[in-house]
FIMISE-348156 format. One record per atom (N, C-alpha, C, O): x, y, z negated; residue number from 0; residue in three letters. Coordinates in steps of 0.05 Angstrom, whole numbers, plus 32768, in hexadecimal, padded with zeros to 4 digits. Layout:
! residues N
     u     v     w  num  residuo
     X     Y     Z  NUM      ALA
...
***
This chain:
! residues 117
     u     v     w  num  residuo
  7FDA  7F62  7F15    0      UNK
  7FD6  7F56  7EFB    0      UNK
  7FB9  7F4C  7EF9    0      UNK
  7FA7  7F5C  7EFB    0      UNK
  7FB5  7F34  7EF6    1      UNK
  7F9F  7F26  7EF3    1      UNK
  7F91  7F2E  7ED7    1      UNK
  7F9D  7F28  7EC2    1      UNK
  7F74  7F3E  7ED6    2      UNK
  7F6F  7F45  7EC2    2      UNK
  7F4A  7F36  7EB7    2      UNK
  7F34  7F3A  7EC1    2      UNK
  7F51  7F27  7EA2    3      UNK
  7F3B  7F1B  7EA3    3      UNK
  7F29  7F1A  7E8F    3      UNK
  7F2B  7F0E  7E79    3      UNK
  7F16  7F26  7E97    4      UNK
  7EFE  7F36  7E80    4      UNK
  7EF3  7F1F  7E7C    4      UNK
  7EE1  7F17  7E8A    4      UNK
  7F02  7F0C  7E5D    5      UNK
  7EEE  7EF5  7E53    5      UNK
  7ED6  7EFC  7E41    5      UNK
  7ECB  7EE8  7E38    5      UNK
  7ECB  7F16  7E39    6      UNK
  7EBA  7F18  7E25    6      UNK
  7EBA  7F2D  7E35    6      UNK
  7EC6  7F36  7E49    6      UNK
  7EA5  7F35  7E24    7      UNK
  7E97  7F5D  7E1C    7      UNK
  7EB4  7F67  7E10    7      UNK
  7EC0  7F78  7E1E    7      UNK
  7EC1  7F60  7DF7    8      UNK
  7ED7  7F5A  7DE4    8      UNK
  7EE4  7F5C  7DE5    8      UNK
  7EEC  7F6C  7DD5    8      UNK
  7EF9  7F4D  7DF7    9      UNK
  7F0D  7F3C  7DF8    9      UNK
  7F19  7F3C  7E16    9      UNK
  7F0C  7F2E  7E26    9      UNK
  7F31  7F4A  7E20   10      UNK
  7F3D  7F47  7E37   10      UNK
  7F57  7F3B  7E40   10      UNK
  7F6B  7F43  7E33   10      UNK
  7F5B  7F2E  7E50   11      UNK
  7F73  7F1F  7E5C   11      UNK
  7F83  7F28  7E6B   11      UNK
  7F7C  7F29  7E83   11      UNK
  7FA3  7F31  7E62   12      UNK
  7FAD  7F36  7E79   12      UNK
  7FC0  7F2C  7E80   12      UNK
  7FCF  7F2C  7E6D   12      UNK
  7FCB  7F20  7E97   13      UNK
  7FDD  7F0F  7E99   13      UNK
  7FF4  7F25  7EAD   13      UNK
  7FF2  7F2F  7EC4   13      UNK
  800D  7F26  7E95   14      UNK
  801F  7F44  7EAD   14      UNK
  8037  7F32  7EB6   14      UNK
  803F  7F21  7EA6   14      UNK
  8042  7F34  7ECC   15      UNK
  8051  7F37  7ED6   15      UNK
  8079  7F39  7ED0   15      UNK
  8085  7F45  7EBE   15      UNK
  807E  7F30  7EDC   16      UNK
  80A3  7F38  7ED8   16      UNK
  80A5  7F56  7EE7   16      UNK
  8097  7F5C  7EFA   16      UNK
  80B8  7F69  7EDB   17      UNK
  80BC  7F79  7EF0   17      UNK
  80C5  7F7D  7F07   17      UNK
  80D7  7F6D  7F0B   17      UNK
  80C1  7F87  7F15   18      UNK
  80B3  7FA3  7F1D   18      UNK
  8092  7FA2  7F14   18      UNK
  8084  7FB6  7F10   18      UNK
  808C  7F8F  7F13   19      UNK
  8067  7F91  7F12   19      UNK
  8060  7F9E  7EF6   19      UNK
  804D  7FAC  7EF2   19      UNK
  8076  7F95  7EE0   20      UNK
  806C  7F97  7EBD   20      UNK
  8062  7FAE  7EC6   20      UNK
  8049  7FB0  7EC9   20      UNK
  8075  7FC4  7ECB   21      UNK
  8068  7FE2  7EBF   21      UNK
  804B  7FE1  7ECC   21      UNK
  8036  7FE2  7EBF   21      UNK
  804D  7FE0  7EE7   22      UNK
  8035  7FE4  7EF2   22      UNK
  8017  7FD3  7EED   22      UNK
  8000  7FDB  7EF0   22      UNK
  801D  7FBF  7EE6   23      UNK
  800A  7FAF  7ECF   23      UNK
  8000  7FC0  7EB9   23      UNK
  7FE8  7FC8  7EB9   23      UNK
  8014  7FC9  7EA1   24      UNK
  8012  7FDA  7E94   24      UNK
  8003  7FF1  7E98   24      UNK
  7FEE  7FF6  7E8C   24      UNK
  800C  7FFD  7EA7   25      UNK
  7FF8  8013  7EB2   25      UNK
  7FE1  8018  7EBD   25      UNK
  7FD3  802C  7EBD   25      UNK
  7FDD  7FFA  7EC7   26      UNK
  7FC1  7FED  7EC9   26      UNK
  7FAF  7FEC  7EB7   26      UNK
  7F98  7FF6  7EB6   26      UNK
  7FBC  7FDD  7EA6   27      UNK
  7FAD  7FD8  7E92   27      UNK
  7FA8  7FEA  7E7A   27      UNK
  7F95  7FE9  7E6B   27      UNK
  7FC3  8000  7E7A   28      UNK
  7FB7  801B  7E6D   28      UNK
  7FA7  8028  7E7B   28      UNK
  7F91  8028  7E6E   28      UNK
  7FA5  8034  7E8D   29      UNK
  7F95  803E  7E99   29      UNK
  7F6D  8032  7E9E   29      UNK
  7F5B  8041  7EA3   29      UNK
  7F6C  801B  7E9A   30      UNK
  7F50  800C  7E9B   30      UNK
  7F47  8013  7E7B   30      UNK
  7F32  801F  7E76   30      UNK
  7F60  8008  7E64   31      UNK
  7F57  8015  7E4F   31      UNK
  7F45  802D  7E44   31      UNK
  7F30  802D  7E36   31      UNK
  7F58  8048  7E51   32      UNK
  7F52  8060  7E50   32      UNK
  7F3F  8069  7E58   32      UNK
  7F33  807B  7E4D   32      UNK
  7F39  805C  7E72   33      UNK
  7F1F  805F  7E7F   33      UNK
  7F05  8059  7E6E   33      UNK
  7EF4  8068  7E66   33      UNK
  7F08  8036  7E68   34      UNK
  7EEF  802E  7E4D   34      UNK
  7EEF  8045  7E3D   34      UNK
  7EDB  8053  7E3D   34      UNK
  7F07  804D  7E2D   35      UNK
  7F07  8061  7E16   35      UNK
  7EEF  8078  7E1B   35      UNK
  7EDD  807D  7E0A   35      UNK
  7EF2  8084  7E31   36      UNK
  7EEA  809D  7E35   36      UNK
  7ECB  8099  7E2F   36      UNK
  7EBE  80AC  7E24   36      UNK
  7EBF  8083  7E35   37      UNK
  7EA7  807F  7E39   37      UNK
  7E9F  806E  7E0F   37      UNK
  7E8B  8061  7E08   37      UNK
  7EAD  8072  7E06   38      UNK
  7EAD  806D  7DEB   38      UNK
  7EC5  8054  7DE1   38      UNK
  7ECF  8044  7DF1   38      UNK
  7ECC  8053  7DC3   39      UNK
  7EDC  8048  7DB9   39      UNK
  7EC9  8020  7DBE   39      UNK
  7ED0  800D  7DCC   39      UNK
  7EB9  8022  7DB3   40      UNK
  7EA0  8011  7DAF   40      UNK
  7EA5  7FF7  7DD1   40      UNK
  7E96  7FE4  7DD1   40      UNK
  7EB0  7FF9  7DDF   41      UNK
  7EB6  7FF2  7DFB   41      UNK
  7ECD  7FE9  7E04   41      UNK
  7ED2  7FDE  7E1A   41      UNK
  7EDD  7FF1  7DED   42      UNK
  7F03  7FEA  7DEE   42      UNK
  7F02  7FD1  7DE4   42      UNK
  7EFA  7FCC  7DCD   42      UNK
  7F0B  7FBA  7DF8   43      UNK
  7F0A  7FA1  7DF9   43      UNK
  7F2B  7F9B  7DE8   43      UNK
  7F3F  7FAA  7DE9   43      UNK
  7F29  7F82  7DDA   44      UNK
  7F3D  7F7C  7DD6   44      UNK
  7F4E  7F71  7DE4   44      UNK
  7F45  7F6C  7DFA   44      UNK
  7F67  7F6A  7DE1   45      UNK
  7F7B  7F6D  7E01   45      UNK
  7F8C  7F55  7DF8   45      UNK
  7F97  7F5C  7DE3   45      UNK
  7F93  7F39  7DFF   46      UNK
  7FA3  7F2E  7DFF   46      UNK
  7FB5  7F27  7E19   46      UNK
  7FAF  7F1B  7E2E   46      UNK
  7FCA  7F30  7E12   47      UNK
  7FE7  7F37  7E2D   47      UNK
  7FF3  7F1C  7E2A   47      UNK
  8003  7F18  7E18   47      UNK
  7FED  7F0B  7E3C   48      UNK
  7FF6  7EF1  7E4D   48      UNK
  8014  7EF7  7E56   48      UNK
  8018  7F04  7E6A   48      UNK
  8032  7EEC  7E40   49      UNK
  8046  7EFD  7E56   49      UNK
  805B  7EE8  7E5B   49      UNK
  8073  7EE8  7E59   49      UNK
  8044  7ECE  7E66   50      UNK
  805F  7EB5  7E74   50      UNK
  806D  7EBB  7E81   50      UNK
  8083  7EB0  7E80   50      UNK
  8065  7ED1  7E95   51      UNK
  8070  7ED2  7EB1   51      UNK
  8086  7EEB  7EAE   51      UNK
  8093  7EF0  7EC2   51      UNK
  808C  7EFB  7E97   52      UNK
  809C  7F08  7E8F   52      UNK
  80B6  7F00  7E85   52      UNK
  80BB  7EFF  7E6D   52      UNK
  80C2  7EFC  7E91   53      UNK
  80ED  7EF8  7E81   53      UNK
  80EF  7F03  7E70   53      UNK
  80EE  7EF7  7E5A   53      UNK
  80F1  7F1B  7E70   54      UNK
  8101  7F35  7E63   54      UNK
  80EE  7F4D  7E60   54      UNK
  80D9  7F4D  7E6D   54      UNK
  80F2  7F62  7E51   55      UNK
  80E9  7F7E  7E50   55      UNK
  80FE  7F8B  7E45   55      UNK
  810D  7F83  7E33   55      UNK
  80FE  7FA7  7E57   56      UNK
  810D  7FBD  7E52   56      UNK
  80F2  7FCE  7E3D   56      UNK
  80DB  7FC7  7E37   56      UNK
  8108  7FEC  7E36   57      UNK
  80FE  7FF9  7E1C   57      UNK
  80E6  800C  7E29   57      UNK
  80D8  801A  7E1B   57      UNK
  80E4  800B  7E48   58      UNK
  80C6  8013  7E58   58      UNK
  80B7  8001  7E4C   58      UNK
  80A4  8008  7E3E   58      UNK
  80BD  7FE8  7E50   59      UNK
  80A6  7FD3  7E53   59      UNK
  80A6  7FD8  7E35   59      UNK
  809C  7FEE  7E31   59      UNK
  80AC  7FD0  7E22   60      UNK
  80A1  7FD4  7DFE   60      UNK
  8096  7FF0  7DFE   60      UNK
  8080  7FF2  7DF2   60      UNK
  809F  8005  7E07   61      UNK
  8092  8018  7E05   61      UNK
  8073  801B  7E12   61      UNK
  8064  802C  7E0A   61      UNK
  806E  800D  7E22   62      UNK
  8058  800A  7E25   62      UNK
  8041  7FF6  7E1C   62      UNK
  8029  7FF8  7E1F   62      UNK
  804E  7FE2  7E10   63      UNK
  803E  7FD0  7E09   63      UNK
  8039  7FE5  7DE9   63      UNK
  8022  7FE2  7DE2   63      UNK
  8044  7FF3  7DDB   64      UNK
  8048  7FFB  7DC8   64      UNK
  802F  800D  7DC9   64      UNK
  8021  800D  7DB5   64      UNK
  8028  801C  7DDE   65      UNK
  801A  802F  7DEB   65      UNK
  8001  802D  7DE9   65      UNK
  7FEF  803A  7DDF   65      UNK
  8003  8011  7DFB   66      UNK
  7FE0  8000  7DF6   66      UNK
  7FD8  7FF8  7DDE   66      UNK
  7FC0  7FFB  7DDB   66      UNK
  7FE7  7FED  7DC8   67      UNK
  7FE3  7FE7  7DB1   67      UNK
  7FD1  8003  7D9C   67      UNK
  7FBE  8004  7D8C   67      UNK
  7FE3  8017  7DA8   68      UNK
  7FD4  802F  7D9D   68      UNK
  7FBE  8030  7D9B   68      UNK
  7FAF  8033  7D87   68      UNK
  7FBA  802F  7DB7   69      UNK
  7FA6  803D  7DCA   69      UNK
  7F89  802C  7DBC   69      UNK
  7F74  8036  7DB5   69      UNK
  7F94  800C  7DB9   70      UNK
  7F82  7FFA  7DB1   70      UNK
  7F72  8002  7D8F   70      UNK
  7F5C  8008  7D86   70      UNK
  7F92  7FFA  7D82   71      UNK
  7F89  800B  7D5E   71      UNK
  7F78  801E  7D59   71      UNK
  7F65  801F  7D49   71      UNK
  7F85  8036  7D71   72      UNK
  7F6E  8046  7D6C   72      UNK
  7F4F  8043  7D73   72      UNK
  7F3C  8051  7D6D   72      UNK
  7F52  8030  7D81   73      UNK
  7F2B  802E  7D87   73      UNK
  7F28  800F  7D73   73      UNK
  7F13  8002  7D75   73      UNK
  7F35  800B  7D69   74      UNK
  7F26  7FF4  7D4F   74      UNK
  7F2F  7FE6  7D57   74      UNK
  7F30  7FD5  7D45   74      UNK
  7F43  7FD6  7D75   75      UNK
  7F45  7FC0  7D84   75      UNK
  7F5E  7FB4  7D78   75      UNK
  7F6D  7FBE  7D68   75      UNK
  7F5E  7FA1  7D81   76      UNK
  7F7E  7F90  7D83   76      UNK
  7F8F  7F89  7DA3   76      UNK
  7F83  7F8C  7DB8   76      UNK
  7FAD  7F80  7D9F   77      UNK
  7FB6  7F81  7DB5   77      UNK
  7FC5  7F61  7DA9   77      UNK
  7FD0  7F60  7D93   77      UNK
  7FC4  7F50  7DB6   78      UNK
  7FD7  7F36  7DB0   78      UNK
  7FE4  7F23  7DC9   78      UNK
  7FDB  7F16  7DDB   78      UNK
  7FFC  7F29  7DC0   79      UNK
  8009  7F1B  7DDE   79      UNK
  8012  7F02  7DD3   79      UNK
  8018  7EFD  7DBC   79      UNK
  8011  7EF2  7DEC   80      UNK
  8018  7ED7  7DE0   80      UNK
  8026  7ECA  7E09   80      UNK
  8024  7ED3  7E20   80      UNK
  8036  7EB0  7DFB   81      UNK
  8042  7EA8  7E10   81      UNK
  8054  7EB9  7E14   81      UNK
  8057  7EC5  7E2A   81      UNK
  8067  7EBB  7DFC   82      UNK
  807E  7ECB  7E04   82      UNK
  8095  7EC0  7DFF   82      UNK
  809C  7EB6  7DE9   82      UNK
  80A6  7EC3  7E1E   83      UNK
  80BD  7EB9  7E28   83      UNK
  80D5  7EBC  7E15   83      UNK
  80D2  7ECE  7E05   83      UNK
  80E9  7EAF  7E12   84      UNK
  8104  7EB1  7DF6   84      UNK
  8102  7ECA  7DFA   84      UNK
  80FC  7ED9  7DE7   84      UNK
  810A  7ED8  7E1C   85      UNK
  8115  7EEA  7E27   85      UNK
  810C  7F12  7E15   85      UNK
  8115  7F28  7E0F   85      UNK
  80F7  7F02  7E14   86      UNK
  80E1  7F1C  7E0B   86      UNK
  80DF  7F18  7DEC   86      UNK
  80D9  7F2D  7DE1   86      UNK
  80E2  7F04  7DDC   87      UNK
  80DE  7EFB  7DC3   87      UNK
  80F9  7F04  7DBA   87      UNK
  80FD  7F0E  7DA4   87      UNK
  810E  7F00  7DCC   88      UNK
  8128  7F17  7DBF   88      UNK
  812F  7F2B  7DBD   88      UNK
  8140  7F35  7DAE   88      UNK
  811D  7F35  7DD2   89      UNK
  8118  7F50  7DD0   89      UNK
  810E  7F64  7DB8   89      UNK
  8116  7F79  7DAD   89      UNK
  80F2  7F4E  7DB7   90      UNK
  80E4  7F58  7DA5   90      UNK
  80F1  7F59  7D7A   90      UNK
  80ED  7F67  7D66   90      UNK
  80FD  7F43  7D81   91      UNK
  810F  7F3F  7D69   91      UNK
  8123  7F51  7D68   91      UNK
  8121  7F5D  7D53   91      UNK
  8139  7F5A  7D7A   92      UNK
  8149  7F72  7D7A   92      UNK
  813D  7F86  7D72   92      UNK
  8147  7F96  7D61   92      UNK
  8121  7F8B  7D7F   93      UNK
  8118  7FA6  7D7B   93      UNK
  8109  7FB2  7D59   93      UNK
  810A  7FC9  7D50   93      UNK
  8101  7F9F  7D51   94      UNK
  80F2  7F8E  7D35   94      UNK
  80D1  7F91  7D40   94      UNK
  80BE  7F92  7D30   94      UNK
  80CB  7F93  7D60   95      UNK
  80B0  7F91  7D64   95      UNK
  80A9  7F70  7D66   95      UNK
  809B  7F68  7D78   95      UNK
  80AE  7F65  7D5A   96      UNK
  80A5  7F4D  7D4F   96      UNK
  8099  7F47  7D32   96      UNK
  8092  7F33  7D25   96      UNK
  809B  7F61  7D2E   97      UNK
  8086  7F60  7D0C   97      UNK
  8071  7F7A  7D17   97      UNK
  8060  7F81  7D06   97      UNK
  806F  7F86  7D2F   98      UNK
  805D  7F9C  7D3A   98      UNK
  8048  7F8E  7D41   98      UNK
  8033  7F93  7D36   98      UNK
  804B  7F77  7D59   99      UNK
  8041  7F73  7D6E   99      UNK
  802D  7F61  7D5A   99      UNK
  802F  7F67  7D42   99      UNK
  8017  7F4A  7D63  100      UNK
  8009  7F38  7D56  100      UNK
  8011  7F22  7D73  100      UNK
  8007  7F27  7D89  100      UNK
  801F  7F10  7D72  101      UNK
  802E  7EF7  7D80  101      UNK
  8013  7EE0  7D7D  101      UNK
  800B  7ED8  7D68  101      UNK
  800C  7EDC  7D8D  102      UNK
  8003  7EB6  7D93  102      UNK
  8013  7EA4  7DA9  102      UNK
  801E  7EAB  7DBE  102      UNK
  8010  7E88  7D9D  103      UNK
  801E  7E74  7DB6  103      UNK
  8014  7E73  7DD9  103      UNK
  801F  7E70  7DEE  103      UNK
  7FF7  7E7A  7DCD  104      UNK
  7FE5  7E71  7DE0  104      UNK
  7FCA  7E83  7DEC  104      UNK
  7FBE  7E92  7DDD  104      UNK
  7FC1  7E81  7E09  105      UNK
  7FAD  7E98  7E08  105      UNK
  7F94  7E8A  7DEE  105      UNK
  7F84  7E96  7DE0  105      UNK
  7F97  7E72  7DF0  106      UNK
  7F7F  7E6B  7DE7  106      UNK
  7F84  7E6E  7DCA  106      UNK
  7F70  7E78  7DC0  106      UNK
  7F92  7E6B  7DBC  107      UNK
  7F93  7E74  7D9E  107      UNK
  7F91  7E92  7D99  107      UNK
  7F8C  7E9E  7D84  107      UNK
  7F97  7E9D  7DB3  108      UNK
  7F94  7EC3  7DAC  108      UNK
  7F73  7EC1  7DAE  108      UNK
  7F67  7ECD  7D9C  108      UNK
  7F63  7EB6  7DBF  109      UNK
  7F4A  7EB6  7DB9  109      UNK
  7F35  7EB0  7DAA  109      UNK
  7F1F  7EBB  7DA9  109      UNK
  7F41  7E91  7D9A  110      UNK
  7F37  7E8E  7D7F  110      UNK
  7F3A  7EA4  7D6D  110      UNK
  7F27  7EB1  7D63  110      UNK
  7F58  7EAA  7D6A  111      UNK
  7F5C  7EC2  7D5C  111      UNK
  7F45  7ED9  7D5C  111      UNK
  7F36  7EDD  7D48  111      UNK
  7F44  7EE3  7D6D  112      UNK
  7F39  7EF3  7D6F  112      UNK
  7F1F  7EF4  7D71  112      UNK
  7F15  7F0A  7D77  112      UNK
  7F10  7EDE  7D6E  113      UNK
  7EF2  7EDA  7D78  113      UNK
  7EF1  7ED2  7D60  113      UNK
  7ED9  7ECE  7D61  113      UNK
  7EFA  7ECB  7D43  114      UNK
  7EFD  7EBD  7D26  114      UNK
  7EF8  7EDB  7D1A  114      UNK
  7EE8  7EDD  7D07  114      UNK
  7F05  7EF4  7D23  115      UNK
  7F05  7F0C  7D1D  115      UNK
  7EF0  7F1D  7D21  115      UNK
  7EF0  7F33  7D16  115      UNK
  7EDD  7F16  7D31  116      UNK
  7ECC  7F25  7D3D  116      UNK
  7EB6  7F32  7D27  116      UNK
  7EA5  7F40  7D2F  116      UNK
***
């Protein structure tokens, strides 16, 4: 998973179809946790790139669900954008489509979020 530290702020991650999602995920929880330890103040905000994703199973929401936590709790945000019908029906079945914070584009998740700062 290509992970790309555009700010101090603000992080990129672009995951994968499975087999890779979880392990992306885990990646990228795990880098989280790591910042954490060393203070909240360091927990970058996370926008999840998920073109390259079809589909998610109730692993994969459970983990994106996870990171979102993980994020709230240190003050951060999590915004995925570039999401496939495949995953957008998902997310609609599940009602994590009023959870999640959705953009079209990486670049509007970064206005977003740099408007917020």
């Amino acid at each position: 998973m290509p992970l790309n530290q555009w700010s101090d702020t603000i992080t990129i991650a672009e995951l994968s179809n499975e087999p890779l999602f979880s392990e992306d995920m885990e990646s990228l929880a795990n880098r989280i946790d790591l910042i954490r330890r060393e203070g909240d103040e360091g927990v970058p905000n996370v926008i999840v790139d998920l073109s390259q994703v079809q589909s998610v199973n109730s692993s994969n929401l459970g983990a994106l669900l996870r990171t979102r936590k993980t994020l709230l709790n240190a003050g951060r945000r999590l915004m995925l954008c570039r999401v496939s019908d495949g995953v957008w029906t998902a997310m609609i079945a599940t009602g994590l489509d009023r959870v999640f914070e959705f953009t079209e584009d990486t670049t509007t998740a970064l206005a977003t979020l740099q408007l917020d700062l």
